[in-house]
PDB file of N, CA, C and O in Angstrom:
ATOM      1  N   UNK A   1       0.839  -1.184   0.000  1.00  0.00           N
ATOM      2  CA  UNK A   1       0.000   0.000   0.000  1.00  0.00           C
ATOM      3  C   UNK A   1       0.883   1.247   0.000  1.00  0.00           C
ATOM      4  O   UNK A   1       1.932   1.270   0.644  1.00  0.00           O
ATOM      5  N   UNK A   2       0.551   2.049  -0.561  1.00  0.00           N
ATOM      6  CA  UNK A   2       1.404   3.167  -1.189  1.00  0.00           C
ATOM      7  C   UNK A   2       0.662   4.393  -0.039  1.00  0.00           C
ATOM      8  O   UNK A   2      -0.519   4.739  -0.010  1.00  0.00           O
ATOM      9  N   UNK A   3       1.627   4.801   0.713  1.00  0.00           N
ATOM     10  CA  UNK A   3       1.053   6.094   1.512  1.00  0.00           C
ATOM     11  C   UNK A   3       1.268   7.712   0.684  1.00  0.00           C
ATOM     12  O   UNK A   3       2.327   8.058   0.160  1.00  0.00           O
ATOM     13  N   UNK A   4       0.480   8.235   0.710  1.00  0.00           N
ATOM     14  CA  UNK A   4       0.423   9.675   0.375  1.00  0.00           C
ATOM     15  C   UNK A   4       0.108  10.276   1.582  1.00  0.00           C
ATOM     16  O   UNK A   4      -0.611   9.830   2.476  1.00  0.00           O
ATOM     17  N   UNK A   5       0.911  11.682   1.515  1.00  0.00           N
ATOM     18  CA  UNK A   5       1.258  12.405   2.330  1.00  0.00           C
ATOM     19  C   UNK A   5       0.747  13.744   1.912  1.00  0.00           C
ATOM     20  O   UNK A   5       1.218  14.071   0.822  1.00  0.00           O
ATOM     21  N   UNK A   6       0.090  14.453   2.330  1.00  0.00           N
ATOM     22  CA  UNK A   6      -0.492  15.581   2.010  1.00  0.00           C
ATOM     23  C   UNK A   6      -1.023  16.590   3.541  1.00  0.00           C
ATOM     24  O   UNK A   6      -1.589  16.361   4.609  1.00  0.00           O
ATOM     25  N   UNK A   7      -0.381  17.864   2.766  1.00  0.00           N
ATOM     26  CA  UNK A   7      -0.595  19.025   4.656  1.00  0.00           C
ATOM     27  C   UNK A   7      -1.248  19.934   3.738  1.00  0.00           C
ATOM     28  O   UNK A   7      -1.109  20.127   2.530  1.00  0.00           O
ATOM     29  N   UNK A   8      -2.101  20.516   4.748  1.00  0.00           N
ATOM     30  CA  UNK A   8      -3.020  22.087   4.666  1.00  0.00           C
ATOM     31  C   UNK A   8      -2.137  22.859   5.567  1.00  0.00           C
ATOM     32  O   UNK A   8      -1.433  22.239   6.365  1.00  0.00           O
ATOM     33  N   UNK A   9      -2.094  24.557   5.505  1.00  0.00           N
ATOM     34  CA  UNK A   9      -1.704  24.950   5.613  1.00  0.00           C
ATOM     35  C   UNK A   9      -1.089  25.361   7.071  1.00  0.00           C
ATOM     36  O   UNK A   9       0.070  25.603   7.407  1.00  0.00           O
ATOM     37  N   UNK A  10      -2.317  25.345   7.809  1.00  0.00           N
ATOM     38  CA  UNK A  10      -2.305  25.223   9.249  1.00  0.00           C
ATOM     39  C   UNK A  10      -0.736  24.656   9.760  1.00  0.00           C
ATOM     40  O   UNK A  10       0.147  25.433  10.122  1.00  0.00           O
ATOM     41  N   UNK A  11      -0.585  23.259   9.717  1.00  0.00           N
ATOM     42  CA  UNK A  11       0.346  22.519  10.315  1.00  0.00           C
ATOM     43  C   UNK A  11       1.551  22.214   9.610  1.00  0.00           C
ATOM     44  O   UNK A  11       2.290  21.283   9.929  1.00  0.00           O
ATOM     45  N   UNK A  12       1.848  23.344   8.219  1.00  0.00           N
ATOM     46  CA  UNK A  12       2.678  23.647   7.529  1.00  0.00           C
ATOM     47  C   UNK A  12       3.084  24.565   7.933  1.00  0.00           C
ATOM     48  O   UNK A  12       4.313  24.505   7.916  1.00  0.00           O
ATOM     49  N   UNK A  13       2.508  26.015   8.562  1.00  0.00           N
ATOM     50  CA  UNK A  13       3.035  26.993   9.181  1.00  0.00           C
ATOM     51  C   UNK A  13       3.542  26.511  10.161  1.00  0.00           C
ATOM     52  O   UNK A  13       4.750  26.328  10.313  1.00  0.00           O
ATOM     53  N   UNK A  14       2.881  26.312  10.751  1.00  0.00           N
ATOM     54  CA  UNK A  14       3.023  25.243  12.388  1.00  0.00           C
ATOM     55  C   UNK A  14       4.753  24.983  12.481  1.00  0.00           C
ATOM     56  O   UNK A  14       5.621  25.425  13.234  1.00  0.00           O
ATOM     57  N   UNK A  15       4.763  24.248  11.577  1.00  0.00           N
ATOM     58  CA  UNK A  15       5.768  23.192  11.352  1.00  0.00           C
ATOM     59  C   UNK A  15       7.282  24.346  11.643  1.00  0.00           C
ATOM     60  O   UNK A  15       8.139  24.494  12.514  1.00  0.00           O
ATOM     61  N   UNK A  16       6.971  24.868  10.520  1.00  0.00           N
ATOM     62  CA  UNK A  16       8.020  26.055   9.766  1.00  0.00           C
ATOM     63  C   UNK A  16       8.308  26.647  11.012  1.00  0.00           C
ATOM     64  O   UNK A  16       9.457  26.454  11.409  1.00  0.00           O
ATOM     65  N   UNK A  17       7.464  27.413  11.834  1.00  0.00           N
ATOM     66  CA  UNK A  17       7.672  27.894  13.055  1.00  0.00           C
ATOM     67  C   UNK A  17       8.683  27.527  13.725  1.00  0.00           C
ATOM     68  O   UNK A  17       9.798  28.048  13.701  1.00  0.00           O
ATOM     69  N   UNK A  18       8.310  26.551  14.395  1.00  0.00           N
ATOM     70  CA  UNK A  18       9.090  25.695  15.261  1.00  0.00           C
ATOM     71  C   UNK A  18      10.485  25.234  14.671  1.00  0.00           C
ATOM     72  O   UNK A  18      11.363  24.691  15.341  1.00  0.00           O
ATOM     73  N   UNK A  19      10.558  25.506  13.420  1.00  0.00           N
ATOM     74  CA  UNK A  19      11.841  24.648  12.559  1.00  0.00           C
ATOM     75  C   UNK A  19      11.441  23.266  12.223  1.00  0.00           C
ATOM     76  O   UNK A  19      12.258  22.499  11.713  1.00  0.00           O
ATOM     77  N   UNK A  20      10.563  23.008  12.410  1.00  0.00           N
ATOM     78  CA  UNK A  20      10.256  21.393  12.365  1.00  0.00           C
ATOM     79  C   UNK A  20       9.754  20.993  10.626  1.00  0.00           C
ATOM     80  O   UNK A  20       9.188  19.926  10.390  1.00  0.00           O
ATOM     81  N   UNK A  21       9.975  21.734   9.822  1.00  0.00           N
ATOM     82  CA  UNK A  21       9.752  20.854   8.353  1.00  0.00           C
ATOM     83  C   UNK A  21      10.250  20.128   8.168  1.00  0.00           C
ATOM     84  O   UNK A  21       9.605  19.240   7.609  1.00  0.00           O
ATOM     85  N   UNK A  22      11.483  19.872   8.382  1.00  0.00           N
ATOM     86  CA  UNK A  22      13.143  18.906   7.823  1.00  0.00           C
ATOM     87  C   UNK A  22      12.361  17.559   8.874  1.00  0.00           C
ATOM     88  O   UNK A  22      13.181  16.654   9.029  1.00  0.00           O
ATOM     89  N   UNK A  23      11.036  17.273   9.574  1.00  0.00           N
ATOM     90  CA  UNK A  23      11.183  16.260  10.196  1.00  0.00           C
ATOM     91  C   UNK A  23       9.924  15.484   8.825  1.00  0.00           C
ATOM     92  O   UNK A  23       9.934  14.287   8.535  1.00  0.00           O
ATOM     93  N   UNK A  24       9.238  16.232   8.370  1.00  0.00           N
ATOM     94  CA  UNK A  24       8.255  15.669   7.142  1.00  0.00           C
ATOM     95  C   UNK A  24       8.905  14.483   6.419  1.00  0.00           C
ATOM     96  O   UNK A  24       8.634  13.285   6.507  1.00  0.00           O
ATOM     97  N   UNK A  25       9.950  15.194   5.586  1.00  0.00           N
ATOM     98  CA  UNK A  25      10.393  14.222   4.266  1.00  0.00           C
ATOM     99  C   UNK A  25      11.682  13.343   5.517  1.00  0.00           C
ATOM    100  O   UNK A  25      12.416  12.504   4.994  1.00  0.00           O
ATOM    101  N   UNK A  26      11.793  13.512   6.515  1.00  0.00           N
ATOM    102  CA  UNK A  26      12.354  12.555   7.525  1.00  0.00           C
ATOM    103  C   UNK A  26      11.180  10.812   7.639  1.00  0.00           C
ATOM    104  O   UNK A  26      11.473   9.621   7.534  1.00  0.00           O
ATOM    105  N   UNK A  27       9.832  11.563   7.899  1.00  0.00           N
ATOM    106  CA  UNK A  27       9.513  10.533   8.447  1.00  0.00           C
ATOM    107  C   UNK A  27       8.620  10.258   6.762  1.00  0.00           C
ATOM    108  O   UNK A  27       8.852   9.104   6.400  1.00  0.00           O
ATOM    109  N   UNK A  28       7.984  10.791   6.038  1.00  0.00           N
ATOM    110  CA  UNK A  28       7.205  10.388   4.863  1.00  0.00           C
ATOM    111  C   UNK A  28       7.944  10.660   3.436  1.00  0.00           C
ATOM    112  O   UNK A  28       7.329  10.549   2.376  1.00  0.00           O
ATOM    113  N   UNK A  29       9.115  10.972   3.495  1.00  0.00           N
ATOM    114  CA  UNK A  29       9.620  11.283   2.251  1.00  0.00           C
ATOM    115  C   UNK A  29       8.758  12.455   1.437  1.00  0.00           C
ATOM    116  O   UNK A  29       8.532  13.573   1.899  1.00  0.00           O
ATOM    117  N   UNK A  30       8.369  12.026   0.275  1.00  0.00           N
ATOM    118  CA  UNK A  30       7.240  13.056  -0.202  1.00  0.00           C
ATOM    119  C   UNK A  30       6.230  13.801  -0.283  1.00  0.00           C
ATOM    120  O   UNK A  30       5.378  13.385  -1.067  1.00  0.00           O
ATOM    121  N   UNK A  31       5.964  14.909   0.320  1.00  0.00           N
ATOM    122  CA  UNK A  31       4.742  15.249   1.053  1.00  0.00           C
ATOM    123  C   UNK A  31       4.075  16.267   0.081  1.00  0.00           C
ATOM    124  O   UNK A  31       4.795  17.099  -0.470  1.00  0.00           O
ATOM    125  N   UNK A  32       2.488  16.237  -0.202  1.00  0.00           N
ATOM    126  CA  UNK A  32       2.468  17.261  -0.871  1.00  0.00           C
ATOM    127  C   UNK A  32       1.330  18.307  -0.325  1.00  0.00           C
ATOM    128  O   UNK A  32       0.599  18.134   0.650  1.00  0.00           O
ATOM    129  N   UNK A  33       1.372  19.584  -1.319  1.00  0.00           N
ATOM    130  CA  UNK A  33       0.101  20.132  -0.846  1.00  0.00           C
ATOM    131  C   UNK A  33      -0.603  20.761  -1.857  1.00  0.00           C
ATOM    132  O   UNK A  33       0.183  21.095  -2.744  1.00  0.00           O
ATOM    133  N   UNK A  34      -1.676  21.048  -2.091  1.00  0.00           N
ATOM    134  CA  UNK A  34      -2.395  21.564  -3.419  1.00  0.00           C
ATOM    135  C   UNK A  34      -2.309  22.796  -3.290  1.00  0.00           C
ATOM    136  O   UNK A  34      -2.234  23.459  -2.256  1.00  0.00           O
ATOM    137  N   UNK A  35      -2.323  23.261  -4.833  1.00  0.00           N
ATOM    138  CA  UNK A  35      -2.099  24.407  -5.098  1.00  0.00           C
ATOM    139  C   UNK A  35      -2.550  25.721  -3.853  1.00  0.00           C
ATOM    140  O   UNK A  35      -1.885  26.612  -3.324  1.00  0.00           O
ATOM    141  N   UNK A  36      -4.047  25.281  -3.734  1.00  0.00           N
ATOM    142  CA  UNK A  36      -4.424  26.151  -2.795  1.00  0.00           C
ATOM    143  C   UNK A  36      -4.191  26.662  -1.838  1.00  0.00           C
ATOM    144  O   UNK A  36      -4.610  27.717  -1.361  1.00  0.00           O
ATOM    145  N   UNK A  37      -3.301  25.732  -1.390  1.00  0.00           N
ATOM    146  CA  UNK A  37      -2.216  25.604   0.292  1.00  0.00           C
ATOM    147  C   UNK A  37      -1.566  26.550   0.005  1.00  0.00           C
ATOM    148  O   UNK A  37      -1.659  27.639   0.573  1.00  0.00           O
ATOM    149  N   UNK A  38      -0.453  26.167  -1.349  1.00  0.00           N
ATOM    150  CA  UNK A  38       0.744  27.018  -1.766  1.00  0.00           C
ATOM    151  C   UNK A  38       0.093  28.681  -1.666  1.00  0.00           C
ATOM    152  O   UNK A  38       0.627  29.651  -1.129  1.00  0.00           O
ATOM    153  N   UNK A  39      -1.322  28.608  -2.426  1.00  0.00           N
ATOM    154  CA  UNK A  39      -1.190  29.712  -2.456  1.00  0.00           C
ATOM    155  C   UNK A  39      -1.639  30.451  -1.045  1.00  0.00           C
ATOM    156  O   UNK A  39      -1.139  31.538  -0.753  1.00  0.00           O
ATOM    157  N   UNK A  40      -2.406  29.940  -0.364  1.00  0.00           N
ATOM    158  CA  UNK A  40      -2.538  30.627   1.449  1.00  0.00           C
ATOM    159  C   UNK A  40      -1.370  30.891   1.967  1.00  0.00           C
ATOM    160  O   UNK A  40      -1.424  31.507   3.031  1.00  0.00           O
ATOM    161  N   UNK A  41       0.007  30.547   1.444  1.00  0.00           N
ATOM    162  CA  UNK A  41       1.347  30.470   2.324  1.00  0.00           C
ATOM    163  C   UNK A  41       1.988  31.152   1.720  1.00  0.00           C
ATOM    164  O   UNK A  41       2.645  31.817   2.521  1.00  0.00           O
ATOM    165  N   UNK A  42       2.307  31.515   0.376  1.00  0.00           N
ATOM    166  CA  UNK A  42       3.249  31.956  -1.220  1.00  0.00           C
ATOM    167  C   UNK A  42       2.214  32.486  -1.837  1.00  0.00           C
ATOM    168  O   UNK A  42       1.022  32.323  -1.580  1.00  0.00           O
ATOM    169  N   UNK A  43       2.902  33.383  -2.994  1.00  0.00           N
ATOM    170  CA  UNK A  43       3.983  34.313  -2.615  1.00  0.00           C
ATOM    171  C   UNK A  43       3.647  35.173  -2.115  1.00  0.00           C
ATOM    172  O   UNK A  43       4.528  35.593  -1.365  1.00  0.00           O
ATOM    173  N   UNK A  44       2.169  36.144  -2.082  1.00  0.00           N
ATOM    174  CA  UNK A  44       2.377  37.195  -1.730  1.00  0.00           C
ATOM    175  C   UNK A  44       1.730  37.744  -0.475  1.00  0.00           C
ATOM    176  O   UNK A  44       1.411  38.887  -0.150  1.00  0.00           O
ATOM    177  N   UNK A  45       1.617  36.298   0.266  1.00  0.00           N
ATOM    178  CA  UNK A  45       1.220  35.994   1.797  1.00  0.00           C
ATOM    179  C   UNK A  45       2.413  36.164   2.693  1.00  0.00           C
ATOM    180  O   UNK A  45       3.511  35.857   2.228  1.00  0.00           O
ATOM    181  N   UNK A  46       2.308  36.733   4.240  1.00  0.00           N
ATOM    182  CA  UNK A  46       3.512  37.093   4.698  1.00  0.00           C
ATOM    183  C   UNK A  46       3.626  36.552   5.496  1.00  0.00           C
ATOM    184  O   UNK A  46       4.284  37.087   6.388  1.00  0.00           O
ATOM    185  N   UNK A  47       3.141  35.278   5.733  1.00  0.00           N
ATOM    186  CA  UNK A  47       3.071  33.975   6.371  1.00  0.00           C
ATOM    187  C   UNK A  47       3.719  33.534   7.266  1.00  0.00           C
ATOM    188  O   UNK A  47       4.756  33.307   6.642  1.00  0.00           O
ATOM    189  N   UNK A  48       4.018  33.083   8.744  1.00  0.00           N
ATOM    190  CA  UNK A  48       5.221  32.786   9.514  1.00  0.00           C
ATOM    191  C   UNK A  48       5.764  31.693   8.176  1.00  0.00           C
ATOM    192  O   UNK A  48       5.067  31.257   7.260  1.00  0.00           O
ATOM    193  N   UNK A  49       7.356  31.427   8.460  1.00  0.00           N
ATOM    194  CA  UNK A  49       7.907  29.819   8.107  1.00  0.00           C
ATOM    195  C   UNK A  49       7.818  30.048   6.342  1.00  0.00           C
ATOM    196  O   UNK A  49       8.118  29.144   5.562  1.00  0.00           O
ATOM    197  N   UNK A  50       7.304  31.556   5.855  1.00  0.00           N
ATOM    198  CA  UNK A  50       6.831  31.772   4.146  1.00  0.00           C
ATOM    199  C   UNK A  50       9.096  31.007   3.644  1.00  0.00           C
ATOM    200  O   UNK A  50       9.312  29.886   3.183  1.00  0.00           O
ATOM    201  N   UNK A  51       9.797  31.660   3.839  1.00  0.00           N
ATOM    202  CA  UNK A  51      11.370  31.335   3.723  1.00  0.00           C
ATOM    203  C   UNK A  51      11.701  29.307   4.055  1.00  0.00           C
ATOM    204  O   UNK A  51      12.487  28.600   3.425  1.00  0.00           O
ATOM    205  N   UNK A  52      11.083  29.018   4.841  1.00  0.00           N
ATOM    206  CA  UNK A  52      11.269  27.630   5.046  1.00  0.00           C
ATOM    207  C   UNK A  52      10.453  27.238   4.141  1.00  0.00           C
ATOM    208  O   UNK A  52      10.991  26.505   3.311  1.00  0.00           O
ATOM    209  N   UNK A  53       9.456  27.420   3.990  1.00  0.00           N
ATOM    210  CA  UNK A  53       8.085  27.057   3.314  1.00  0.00           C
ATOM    211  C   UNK A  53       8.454  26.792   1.367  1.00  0.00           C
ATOM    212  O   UNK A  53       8.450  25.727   0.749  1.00  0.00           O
ATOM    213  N   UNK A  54       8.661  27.826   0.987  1.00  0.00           N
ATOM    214  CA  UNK A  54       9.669  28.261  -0.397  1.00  0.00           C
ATOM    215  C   UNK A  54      10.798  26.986  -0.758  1.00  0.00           C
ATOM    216  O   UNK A  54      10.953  26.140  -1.638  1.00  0.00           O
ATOM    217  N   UNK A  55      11.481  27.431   0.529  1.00  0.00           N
ATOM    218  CA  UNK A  55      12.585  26.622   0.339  1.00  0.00           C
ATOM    219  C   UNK A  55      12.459  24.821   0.241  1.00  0.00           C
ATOM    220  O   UNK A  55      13.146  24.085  -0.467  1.00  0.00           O
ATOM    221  N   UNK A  56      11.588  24.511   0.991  1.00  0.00           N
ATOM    222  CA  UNK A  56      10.936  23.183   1.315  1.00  0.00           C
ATOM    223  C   UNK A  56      10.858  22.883  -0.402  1.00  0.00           C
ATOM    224  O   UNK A  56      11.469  21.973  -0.965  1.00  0.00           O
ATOM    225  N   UNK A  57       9.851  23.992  -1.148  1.00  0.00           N
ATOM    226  CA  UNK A  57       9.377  23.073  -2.520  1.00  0.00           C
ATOM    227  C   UNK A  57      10.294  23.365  -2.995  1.00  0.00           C
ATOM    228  O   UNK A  57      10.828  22.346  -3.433  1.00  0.00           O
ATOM    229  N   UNK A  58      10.968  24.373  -3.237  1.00  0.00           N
ATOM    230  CA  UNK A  58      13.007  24.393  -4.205  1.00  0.00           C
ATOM    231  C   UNK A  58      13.313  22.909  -4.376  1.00  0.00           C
ATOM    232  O   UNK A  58      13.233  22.150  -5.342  1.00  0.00           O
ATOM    233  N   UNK A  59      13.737  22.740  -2.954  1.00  0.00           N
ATOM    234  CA  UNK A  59      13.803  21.294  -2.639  1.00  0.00           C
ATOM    235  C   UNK A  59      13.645  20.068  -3.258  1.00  0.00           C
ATOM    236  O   UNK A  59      14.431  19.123  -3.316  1.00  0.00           O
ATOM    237  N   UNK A  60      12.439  20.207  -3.752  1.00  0.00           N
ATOM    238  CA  UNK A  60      11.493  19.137  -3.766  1.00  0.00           C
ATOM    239  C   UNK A  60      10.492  18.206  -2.928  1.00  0.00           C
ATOM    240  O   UNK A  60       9.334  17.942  -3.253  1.00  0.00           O
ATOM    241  N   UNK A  61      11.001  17.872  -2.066  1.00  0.00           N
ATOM    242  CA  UNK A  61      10.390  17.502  -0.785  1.00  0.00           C
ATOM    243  C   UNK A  61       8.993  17.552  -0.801  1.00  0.00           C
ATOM    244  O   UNK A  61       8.125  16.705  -1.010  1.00  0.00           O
ATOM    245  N   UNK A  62       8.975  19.183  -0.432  1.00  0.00           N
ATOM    246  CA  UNK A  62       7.547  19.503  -0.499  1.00  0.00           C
ATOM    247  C   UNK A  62       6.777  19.704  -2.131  1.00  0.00           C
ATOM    248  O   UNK A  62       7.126  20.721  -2.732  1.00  0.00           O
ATOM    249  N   UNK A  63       6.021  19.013  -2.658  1.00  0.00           N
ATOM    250  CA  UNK A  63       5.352  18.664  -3.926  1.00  0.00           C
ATOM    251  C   UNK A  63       4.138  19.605  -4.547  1.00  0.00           C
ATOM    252  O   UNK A  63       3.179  18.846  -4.409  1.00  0.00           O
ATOM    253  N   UNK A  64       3.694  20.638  -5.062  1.00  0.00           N
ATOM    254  CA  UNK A  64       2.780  20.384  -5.238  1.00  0.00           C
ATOM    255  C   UNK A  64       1.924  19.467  -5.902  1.00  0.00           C
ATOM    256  O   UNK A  64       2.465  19.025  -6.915  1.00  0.00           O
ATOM    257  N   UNK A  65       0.553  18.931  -5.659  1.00  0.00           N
ATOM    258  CA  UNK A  65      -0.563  18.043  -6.219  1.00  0.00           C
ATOM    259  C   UNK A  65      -0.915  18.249  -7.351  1.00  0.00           C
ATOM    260  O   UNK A  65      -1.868  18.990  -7.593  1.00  0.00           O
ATOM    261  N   UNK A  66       0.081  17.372  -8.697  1.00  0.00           N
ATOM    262  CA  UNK A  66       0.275  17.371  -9.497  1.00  0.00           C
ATOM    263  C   UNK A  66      -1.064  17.265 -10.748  1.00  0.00           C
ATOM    264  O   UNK A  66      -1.099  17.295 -11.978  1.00  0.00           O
ATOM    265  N   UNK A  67      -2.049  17.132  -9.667  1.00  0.00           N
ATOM    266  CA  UNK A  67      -3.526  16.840 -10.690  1.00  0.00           C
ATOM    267  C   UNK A  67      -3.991  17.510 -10.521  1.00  0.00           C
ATOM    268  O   UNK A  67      -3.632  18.342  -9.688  1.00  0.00           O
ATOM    269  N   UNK A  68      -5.495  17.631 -11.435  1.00  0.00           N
ATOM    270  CA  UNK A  68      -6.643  18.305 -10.925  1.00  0.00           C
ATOM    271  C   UNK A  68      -7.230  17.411  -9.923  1.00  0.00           C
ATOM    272  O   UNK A  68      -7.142  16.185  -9.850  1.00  0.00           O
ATOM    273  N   UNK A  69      -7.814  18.200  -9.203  1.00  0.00           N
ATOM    274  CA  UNK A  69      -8.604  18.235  -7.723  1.00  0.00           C
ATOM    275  C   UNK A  69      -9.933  17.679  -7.715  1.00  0.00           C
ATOM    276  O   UNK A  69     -10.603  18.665  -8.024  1.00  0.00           O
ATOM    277  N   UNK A  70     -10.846  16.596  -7.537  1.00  0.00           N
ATOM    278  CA  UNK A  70     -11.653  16.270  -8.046  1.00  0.00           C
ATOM    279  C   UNK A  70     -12.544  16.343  -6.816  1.00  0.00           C
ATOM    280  O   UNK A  70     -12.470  15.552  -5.876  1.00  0.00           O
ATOM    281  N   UNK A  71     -13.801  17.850  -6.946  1.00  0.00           N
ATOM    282  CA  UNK A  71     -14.516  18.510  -5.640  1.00  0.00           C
ATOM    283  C   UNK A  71     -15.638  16.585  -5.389  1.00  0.00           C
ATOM    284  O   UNK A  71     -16.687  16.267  -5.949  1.00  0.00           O
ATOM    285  N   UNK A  72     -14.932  15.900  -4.530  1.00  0.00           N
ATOM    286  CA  UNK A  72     -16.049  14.919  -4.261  1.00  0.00           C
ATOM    287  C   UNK A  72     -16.675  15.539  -2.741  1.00  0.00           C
ATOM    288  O   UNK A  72     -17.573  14.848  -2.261  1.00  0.00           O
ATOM    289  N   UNK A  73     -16.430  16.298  -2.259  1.00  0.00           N
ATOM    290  CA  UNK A  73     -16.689  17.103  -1.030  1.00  0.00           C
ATOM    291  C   UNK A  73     -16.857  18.684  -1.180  1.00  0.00           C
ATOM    292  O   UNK A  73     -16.091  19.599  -1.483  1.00  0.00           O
ATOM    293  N   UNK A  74     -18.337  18.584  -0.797  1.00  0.00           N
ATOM    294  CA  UNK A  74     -18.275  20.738  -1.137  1.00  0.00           C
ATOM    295  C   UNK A  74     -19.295  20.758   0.645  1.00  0.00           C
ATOM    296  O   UNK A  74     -20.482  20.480   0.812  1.00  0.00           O
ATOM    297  N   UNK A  75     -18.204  21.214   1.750  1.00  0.00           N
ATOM    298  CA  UNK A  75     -18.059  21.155   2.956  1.00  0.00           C
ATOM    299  C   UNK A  75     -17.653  22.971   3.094  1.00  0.00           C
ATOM    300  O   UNK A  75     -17.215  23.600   2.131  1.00  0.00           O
ATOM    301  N   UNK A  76     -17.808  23.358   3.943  1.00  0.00           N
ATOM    302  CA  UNK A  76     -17.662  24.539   4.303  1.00  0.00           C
ATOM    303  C   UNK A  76     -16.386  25.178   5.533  1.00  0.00           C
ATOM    304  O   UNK A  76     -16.445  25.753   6.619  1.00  0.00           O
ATOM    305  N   UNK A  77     -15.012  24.561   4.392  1.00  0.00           N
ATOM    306  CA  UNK A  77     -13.942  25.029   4.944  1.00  0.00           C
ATOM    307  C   UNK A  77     -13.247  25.955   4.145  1.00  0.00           C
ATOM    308  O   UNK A  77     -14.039  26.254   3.251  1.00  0.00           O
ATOM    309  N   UNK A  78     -12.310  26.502   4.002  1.00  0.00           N
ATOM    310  CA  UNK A  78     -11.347  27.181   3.062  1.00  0.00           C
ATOM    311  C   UNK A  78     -11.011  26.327   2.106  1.00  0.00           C
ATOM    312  O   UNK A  78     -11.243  25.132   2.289  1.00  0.00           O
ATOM    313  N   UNK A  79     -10.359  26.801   0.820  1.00  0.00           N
ATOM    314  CA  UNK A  79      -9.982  26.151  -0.241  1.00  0.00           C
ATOM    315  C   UNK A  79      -8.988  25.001  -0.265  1.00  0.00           C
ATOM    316  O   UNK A  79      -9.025  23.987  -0.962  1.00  0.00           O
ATOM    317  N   UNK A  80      -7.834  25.481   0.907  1.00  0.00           N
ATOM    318  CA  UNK A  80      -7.059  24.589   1.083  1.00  0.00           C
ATOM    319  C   UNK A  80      -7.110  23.052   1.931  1.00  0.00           C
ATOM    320  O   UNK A  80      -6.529  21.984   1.736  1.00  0.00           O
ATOM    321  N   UNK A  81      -8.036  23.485   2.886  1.00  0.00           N
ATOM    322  CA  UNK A  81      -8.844  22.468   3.259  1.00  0.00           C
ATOM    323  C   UNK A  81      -9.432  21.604   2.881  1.00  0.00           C
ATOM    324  O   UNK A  81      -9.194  20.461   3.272  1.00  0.00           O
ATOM    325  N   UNK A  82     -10.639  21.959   1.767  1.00  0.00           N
ATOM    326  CA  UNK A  82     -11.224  21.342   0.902  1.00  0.00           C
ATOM    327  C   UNK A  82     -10.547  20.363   0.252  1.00  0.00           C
ATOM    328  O   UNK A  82     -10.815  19.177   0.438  1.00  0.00           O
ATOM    329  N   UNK A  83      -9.692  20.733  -0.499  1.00  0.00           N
ATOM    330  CA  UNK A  83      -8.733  20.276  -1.452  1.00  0.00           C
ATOM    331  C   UNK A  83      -7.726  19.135  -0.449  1.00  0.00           C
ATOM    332  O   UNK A  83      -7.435  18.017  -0.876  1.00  0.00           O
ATOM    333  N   UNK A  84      -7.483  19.411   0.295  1.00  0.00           N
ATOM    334  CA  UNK A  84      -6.952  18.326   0.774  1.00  0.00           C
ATOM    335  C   UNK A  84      -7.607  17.836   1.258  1.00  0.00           C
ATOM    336  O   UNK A  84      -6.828  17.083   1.842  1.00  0.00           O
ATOM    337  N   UNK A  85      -8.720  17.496   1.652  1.00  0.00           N
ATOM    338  CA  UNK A  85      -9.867  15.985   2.110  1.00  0.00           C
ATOM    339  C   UNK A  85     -10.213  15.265   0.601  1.00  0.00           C
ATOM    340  O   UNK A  85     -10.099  14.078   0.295  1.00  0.00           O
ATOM    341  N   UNK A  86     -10.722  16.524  -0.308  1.00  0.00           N
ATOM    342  CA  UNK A  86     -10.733  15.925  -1.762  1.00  0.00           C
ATOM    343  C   UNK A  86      -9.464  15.570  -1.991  1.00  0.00           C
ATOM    344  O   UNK A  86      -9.579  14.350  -2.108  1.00  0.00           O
ATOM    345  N   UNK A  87      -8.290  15.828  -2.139  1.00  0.00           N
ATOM    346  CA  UNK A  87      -7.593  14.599  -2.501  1.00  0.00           C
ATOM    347  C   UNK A  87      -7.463  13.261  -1.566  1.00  0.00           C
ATOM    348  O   UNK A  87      -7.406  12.210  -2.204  1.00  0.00           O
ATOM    349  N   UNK A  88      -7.403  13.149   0.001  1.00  0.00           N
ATOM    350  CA  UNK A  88      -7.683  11.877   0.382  1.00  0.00           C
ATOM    351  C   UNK A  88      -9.035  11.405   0.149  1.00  0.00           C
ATOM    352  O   UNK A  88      -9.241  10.226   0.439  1.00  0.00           O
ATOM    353  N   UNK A  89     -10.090  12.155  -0.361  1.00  0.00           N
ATOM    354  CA  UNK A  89     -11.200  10.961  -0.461  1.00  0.00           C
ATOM    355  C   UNK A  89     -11.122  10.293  -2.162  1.00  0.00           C
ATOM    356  O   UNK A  89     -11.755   9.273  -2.437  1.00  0.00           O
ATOM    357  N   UNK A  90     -10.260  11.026  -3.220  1.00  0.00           N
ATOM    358  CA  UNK A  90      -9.728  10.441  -4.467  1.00  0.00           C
ATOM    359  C   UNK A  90      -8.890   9.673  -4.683  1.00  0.00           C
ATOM    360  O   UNK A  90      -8.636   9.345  -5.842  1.00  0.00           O
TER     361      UNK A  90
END
């Protein structure tokens, strides 16, 4: 079984804060987040962790969600939210 790894923005800032990104692609290797994330955090958001955050996808590490987004959930959270339950329920 193939694990996918996917963060909303919340516990991506989170992370960055604390210094704690470098522990992600430690414990899951590839992690990604949909566009929407990227864009709540980048570029022209002034985001805690925005410099770790950047640097993370340079990287690679951090991925964006290379597909379209397929809305099987229309729930009443933010975009980035959304998008990441729709991709674990796809």
């Amino acid at each position: 079984m193939t694990r996918l790894v996917i963060i909303d923005s919340s516990p991506l800032i989170g992370l960055a804060i604390v210094d704690g990104l470098q522990w992600l692609p430690a414990i899951f290797g590839t992690v990604y987040l949909p566009e929407s994330v990227k864009r709540e955090v980048l570029p022209d958001k002034n985001a805690p962790g925005k410099t770790a955050i950047a640097h993370a996808i340079d990287v690679g590490w951090l991925t964006i969600w290379p597909e379209p987004i397929k809305p099987l959930l229309d729930i009443d959270l933010d975009a980035g939210e959304t998008d990441c339950i729709n991709v674990a329920l796809g």
